[in-house]
Structure formats: C-alpha cells, structure tokens
N, C-alpha and C positions, 0 to 999 in steps of 0.2 A: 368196500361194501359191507364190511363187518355193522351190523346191526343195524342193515338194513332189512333184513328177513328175520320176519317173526314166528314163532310154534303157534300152530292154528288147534284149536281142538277138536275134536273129533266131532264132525256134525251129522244131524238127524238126517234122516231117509230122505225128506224133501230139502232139506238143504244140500246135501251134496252135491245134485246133478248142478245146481244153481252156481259152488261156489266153484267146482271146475270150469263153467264155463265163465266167470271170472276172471280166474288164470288163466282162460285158452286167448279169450278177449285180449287181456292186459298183453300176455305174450304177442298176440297179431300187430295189438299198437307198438311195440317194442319193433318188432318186422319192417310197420309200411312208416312208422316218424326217426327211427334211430334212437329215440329214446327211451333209457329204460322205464316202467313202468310197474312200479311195484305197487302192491297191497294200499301203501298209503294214500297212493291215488283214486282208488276205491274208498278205502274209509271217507276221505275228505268229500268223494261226490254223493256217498249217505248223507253226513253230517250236514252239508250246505243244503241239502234238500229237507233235511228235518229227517229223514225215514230212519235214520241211528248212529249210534253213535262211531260204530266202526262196523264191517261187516261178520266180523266174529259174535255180534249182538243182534244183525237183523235178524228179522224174521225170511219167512217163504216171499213175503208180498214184496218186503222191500227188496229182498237180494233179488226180485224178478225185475222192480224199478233200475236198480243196481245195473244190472244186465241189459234192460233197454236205455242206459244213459250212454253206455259204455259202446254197446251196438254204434250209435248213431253219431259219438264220436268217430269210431274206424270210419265210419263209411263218409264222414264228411272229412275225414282224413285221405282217406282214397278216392272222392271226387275231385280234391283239390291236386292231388297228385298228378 
C-alpha cells in the first residue's frame, strides 16, 4: 500500500468537518463493498464532475458535492446488499 496515502494539509474551519466526513464515508464503503477506498476515489468523483481537481483543492461547496456523491454511493451499496 506504500504510496497509496497522501499528506493532506491542514484545512480551513469549513473544510474540515467536510473532509472528515469523507474519510468516515470512504471508511463505511471500505466496511459494506470489502474494498478499500482511498482518497483517490474521492479526487476522481471531484474531477469527473468538474467541482476540482482533487479534494485537497475543493472548495466548502464542492467537498459538500463530494460528500453527497459519496452518501448515495453507500446507501446504493447497502440497498443492494
């Protein structure tokens, strides 16, 4: 797994609650599919939507995007379960 985890910087007041629930997210899909789920799978569902380029660069709005993509993956993860 060596370099697959990246050093994140230090984010703003309204970023952070945003980018833990990221992590909490990504963690649950790692839980309910057995696969891991890292950061880059996040960058990649910014990226393909346009809202940026990775989430170390979005904003408040798109890491809230971010987080509603990510939501409605799990849970169509866990319907299907």
């Amino acid at each position: 797994m060596k370099g697959s985890f990246r050093r994140r910087s230090t984010p703003t007041e309204d970023r952070a609650p945003l980018l833990a629930k990221i992590d909490a997210l990504l963690a649950e899909l790692h839980r309910v599919t057995g696969q891991v789920h890292t950061l880059k799978y996040a960058d990649a569902i910014a990226k393909r939507n346009g809202w940026a380029e990775n989430v170390d660069f979005a904003d408040a709005a798109a890491l809230r995007n971010v987080v509603a993509a990510l939501n409605r993956t799990l849970q169509s993860k866990l319907a299907g379960s």
